[in-house]
C-alpha positions as CSV (number, residue, x, y, z in Angstrom):
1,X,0.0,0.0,0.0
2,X,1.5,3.5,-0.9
3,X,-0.3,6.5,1.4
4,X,0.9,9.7,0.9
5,X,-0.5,11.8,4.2
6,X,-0.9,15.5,2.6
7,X,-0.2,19.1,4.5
8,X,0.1,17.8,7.9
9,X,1.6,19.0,11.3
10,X,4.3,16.2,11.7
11,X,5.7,15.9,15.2
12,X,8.5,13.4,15.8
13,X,9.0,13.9,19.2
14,X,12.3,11.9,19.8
15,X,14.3,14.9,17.0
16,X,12.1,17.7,18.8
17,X,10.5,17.9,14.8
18,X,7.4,20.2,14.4
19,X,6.9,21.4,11.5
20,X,4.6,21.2,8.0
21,X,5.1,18.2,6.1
22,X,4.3,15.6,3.8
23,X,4.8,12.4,4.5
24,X,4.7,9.5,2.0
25,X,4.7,6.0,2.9
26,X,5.8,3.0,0.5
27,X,6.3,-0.6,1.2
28,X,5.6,-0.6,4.9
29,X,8.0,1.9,5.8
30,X,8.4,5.9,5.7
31,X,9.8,6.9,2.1
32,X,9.9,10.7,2.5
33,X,8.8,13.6,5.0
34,X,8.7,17.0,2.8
35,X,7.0,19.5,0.7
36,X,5.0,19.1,-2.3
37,X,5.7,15.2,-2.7
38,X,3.8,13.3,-5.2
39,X,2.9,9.6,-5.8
40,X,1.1,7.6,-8.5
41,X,-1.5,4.9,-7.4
42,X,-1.3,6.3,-3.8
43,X,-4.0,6.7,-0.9
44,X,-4.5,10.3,-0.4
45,X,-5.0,11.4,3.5
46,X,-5.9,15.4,3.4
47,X,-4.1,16.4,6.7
48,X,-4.7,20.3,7.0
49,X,-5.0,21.5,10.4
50,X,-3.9,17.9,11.5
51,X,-1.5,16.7,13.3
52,X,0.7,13.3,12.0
53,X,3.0,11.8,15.0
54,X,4.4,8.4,15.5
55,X,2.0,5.9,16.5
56,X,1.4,6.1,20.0
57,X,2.9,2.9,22.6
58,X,1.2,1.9,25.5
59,X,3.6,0.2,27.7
60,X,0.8,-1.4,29.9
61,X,-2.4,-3.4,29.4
62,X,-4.3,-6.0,29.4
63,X,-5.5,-7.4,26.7
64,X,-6.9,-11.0,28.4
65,X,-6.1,-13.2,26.4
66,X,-5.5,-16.0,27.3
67,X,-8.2,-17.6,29.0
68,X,-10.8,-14.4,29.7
69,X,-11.7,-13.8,26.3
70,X,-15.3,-13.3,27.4
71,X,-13.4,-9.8,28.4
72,X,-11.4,-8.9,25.8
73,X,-8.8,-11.0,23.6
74,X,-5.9,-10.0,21.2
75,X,-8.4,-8.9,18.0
76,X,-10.8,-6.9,19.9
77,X,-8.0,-5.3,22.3
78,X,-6.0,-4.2,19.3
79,X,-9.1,-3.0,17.6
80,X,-9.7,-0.5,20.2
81,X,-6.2,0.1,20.9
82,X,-6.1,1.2,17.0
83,X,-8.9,3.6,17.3
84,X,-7.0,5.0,20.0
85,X,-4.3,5.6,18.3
86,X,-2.0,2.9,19.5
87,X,0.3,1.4,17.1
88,X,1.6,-0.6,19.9
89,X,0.8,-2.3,23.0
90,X,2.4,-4.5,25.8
91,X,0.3,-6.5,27.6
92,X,0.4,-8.0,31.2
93,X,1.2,-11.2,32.0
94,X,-2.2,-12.0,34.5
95,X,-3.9,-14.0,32.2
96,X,-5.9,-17.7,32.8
97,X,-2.9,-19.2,32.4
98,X,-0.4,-16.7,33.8
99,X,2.3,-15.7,31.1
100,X,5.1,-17.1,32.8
101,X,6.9,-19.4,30.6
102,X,7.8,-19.2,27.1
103,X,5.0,-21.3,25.2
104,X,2.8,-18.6,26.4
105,X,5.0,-15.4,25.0
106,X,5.0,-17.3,22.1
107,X,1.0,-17.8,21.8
108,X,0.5,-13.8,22.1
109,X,2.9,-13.2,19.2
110,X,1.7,-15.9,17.0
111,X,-2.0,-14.5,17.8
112,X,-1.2,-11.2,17.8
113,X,0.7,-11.5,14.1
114,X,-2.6,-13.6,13.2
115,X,-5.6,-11.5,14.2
116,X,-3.9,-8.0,15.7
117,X,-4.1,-5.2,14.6
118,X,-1.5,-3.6,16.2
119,X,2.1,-4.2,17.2
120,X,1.5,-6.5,20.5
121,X,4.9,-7.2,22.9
122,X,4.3,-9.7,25.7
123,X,5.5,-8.7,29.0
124,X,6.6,-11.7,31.5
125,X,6.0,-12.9,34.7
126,X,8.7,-12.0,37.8
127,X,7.3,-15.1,39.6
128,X,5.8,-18.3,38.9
129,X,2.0,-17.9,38.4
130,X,1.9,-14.5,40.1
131,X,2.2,-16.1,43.4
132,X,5.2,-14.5,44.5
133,X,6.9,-17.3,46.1
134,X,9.5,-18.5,42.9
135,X,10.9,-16.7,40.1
136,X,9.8,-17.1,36.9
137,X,12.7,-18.1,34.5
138,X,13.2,-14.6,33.4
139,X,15.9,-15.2,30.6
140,X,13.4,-17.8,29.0
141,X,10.7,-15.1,28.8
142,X,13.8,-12.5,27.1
143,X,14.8,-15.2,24.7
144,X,10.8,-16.0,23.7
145,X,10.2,-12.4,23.2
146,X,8.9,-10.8,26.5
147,X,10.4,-6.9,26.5
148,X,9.5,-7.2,30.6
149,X,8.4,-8.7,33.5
150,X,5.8,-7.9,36.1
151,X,3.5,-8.9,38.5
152,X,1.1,-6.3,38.1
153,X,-2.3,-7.0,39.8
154,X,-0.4,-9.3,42.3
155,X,2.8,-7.5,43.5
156,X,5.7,-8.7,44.9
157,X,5.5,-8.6,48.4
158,X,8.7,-10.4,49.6
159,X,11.5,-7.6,49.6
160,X,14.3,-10.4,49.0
161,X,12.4,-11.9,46.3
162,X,12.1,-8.6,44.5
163,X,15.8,-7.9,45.1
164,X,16.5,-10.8,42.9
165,X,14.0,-10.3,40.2
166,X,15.8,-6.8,39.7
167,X,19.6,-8.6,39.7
168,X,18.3,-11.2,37.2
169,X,16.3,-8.9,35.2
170,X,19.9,-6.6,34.9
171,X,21.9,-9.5,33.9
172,X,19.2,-10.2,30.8
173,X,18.5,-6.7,30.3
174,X,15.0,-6.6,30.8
175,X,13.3,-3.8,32.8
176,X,10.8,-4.8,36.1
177,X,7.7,-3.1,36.1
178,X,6.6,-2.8,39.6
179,X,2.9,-2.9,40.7
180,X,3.5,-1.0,44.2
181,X,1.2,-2.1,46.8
182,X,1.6,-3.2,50.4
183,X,-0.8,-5.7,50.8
184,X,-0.7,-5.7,54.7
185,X,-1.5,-2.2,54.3
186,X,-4.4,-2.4,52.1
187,X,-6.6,-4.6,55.1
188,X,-9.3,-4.5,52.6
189,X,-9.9,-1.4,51.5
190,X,-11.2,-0.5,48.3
191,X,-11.2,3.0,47.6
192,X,-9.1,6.2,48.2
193,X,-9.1,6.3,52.3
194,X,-10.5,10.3,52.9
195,X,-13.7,12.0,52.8
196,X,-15.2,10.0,50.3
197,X,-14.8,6.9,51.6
198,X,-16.2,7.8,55.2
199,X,-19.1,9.8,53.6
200,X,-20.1,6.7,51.5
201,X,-19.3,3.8,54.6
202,X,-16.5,2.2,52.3
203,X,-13.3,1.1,53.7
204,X,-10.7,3.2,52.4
205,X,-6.7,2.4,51.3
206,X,-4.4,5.1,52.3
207,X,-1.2,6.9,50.1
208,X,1.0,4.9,52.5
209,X,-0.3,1.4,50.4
210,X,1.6,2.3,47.5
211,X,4.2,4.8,49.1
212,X,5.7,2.0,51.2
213,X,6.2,-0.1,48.3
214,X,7.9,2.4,46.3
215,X,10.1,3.6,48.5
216,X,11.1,0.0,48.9
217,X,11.7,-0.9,45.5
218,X,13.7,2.6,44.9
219,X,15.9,1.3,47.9
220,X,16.6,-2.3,46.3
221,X,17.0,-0.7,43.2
222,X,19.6,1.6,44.6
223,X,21.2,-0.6,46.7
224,X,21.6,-2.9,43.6
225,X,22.3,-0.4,41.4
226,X,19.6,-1.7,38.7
227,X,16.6,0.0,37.3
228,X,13.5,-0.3,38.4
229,X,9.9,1.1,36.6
230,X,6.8,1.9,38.9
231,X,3.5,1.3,37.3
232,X,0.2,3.7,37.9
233,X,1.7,6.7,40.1
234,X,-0.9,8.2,42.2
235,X,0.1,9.4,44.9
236,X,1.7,13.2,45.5
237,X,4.0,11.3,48.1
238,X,4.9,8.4,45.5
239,X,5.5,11.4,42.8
240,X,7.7,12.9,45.5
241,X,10.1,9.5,46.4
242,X,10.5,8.8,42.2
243,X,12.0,12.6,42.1
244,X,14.1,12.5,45.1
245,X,15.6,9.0,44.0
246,X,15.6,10.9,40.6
247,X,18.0,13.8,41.9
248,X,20.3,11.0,43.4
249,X,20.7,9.2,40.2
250,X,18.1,6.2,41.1
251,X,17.4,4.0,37.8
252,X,14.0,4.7,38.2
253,X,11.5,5.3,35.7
254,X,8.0,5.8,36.1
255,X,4.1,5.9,34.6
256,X,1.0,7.7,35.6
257,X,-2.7,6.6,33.7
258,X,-4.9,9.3,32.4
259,X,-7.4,8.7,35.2
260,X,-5.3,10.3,37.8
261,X,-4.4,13.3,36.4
262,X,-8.0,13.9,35.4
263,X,-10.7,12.3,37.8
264,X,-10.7,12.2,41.5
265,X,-12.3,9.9,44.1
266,X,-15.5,12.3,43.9
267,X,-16.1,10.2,40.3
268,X,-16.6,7.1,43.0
269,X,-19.9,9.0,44.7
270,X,-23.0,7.1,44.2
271,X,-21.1,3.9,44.4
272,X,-20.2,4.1,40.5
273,X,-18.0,1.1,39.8
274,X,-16.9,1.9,36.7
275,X,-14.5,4.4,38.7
276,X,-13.2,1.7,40.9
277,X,-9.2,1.1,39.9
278,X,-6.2,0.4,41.5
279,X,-4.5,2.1,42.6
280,X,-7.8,3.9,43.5
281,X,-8.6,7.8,42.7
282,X,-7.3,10.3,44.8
283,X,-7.7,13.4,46.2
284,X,-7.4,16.6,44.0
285,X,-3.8,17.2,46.0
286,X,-2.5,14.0,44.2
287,X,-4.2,14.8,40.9
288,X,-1.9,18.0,41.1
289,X,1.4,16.1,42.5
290,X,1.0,13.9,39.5
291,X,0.2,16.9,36.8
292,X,3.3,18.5,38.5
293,X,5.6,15.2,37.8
294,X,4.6,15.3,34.4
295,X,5.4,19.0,34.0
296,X,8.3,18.1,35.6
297,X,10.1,15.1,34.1
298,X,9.5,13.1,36.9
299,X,6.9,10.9,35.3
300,X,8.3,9.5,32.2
301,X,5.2,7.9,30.6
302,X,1.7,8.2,30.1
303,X,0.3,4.6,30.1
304,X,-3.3,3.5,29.9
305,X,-3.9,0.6,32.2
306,X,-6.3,-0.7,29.9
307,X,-8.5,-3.3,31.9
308,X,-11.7,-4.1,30.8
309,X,-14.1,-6.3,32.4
310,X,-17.3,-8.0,31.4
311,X,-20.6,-6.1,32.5
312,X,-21.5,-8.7,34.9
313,X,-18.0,-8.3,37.2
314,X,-18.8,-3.9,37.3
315,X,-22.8,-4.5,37.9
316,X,-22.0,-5.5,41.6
317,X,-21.7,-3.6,44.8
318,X,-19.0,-2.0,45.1
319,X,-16.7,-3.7,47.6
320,X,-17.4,-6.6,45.0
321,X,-17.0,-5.3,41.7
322,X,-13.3,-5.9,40.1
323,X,-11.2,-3.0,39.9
324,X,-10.7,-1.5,36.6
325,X,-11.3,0.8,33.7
326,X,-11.1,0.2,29.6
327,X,-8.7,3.0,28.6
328,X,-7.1,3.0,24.7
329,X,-10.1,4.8,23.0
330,X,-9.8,7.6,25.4
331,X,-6.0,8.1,26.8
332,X,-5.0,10.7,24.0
333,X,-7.9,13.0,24.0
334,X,-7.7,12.8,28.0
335,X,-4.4,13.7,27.5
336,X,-5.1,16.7,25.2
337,X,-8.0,17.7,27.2
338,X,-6.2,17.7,30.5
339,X,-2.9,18.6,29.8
340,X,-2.5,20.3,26.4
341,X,-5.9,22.4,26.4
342,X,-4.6,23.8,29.9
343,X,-1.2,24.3,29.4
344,X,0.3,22.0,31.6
345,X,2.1,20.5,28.6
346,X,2.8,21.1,25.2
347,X,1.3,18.5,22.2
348,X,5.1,17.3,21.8
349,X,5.3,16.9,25.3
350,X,2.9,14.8,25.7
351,X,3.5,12.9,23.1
352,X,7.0,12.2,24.3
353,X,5.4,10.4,27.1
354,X,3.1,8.0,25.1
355,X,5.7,7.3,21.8
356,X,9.4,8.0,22.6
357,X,10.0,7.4,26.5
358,X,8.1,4.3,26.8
359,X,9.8,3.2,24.0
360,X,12.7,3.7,25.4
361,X,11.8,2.2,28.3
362,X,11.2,-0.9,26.7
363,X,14.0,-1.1,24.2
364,X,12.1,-0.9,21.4
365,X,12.5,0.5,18.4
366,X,9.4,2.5,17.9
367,X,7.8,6.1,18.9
368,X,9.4,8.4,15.9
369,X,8.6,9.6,12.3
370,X,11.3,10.0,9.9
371,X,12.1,8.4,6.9
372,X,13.7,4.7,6.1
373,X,11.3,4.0,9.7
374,X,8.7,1.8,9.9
375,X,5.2,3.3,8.9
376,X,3.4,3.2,12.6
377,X,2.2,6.8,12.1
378,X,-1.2,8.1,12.9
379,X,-3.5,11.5,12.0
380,X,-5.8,13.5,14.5
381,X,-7.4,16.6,14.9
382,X,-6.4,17.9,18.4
383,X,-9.1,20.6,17.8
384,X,-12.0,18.4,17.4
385,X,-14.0,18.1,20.2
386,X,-16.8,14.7,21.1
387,X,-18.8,13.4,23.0
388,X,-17.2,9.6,24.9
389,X,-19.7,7.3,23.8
390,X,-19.0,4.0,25.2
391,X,-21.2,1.7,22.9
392,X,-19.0,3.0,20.3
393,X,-15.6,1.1,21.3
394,X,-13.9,-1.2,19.7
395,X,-13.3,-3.0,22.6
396,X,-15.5,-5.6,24.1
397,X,-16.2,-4.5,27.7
398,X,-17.5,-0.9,28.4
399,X,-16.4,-0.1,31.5
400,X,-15.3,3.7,31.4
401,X,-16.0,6.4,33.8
402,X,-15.7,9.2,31.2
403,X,-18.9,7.9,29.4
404,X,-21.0,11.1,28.2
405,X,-17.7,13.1,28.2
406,X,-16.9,16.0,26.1
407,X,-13.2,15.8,24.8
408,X,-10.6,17.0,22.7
409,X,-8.4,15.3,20.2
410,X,-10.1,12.4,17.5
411,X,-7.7,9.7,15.6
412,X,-8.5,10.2,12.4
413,X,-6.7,7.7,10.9
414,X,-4.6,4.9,12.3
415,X,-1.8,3.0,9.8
416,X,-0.1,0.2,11.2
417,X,3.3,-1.2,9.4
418,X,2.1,0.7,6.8
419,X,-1.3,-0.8,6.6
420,X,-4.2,1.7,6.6
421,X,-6.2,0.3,10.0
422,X,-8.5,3.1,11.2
423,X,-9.8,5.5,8.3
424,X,-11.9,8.6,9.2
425,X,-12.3,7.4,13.1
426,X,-13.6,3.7,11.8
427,X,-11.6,0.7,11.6
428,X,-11.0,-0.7,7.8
């Protein structure tokens, strides 16, 4: 397929690029990025008063498959991540079997090259079937095609266990992302512990649930002198450890989701599970601290945490309904809405933090636009505004709190290895 993208912004955030561009597309991979091109037997894209950027990475999802397909599997997720405007995804490893060996790393890329539609990179177990008593055979996962290992959804809680999943993780080169959560602490809670909580009789988890665990993780990875990534920073006093260990020259990288720098636990009143998460929603003095470390440097990516859930699991009360929200369709008009629209950030800044960084992150060669690179590029209109309409995902669960929404920022078009996927907002 040969699409030549017409009169378009083009940022490449990893060369600083902004500018107006052409950008023509041959054979998979970016042929050209200039003025007045022309091609014969191409797809036209009119991109006037749009912007064309690298497809965007999300560095942490869940994409359910396999074994909860009834929620989501590897065609649906990628659909939705597509209309998002994610080029790639990496997917966590707490499936029905857990990914934890490397048969299962090697069913999500034979899948995902099958029925994706989107780049999808498996990410590993630390330990054997999340249950946080052996290692998983972390250079088995590497070799099989895992770009990390985590136990997100069931953390690590052994502090000597996690020191060695960081050593082995160094010696293979493969970064730990760290689900932070003191389970002791939590003494089940399940939502933010403040006004909220007391006002609608819930039993609340405190900042010091994930601070602890951060702090500790920063101190094994300081003492070992490896790096260490925290998932799904919420907390002003988690923002504050990951910039103190930044200014001592910590390996530490970090994420925040959309959700915390743009809801707060007032989105929980009338028991409305589709904003129960975790970590939970904060206070408006987090949702700050965590604006600030994105302003700042301290957080590196903007991730989405994708997690959807089948009707039945949110339709509960609320101390029994799962914990988690569907987030790909949403994550970059949140993002402009939030961040760009108020000034917090500029458009290249934030899409640094959902191309380049977590790309980086990850060691993977994605998150830029310029030519002789592979076509992962996608179009929007960071002017348009709409309203969230959640029977209009791609994915298969529904469960978003931003339903009836007005936002900034549509994907217009979505194009995948050089493969149109998403044309005019629809999938192809």
């Amino acid at each position: 397929m040969k699409i030549l993208i017409q009169g378009g912004r083009v940022i490449d955030p990893k060369t600083n690029t902004d500018k107006k561009a052409d950008v023509y597309i041959e054979n998979g991979v970016i042929s050209a990025i200039g003025e007045n091109l022309a091609a014969s037997d191409a797809v036209v894209i009119k991109a006037e008063g749009k912007v064309v950027a690298p497809g965007l990475l999300d560095m942490h999802c869940h994409l359910r498959d396999p074994g909860q397909e009834y929620k989501e599997d590897i065609e649906s997720g990628t659909k939705s991540a597509a209309k998002g405007g994610f080029t790639s995804v990496a997917c966590m490893p707490n499936t029905s079997p857990v990914i934890d060996n490397a048969p299962l790393v090697e069913y999500i890329l034979n899948k995902a090259q099958k029925v994706g539609k989107v780049n999808v990179f498996p990410i590993g177990a630390v330990t054997k079937g999340l249950a946080g008593e052996v290692l998983a055979d972390i250079g088995e996962l590497k070799f099989a095609g895992a770009v990390a290992i985590s136990d997100d959804g069931k953390p690590v809680q052994n502090a000597n266990l996690m020191r060695r999943a960081l050593e082995y993780s160094s010696m293979f080169d493969i970064p730990v992302l760290s689900h932070c959560e003191e389970k002791e602490l939590l003494d089940g809670g399940v939502m933010n512990e403040g006004y909220m909580s007391t006002y609608l009789g819930l039993k609340g988890i405190s900042n010091a649930v994930e601070d602890v665990q951060i702090a500790r993780d920063i101190i094994l990875a300081e003492t070992t002198g490896t790096k260490v990534h925290i998932c799904h920073v919420s907390t002003k006093g988690g923002v504050e450890l990951i910039r103190n260990a930044k200014a001592r020259g910590v390996r530490v990288t970090c994420e925040t989701c959309p959700h915390y720098f743009s809801l707060t636990e007032a989105a929980v009143e009338g028991f409305n599970t589709n904003a129960k998460m975790n970590p939970p929603l904060r206070t408006q003095a987090d949702v700050d601290a965590v604006i600030e470390g994105l302003v700042d440097g301290t957080i590196d990516v903007i991730a989405t945490d994708h997690a959807p859930h089948h009707i039945d699991e949110k339709n509960l009360e609320f101390d029994q309904a799962l914990n988690g929200i569907v987030g790909f369709e949403t994550a970059l008009s949140l993002g402009i809405t939030y961040l760009v629209k108020t000034g917090k950030l500029t458009l290249i800044e934030l899409l640094r933090k959902m191309t380049v960084n977590p790309a980086a992150i990850l060691s993977l060669a994605k998150g830029e636009i310029s030519e002789n690179k592979v076509a992962d590029v996608i179009v929007f209109n960071p002017e348009e505004e709409y309203t969230v309409d959640v029977k209009s995902f791609a994915t298969k669960s529904k469960n978003s709190p931003y339903d009836g929404y007005r936002l900034h920022g549509k994907v217009e078009y979505t194009i995948v290895g050089g493969e149109l996927i998403v044309a005019e907002g629809e999938l192809l």
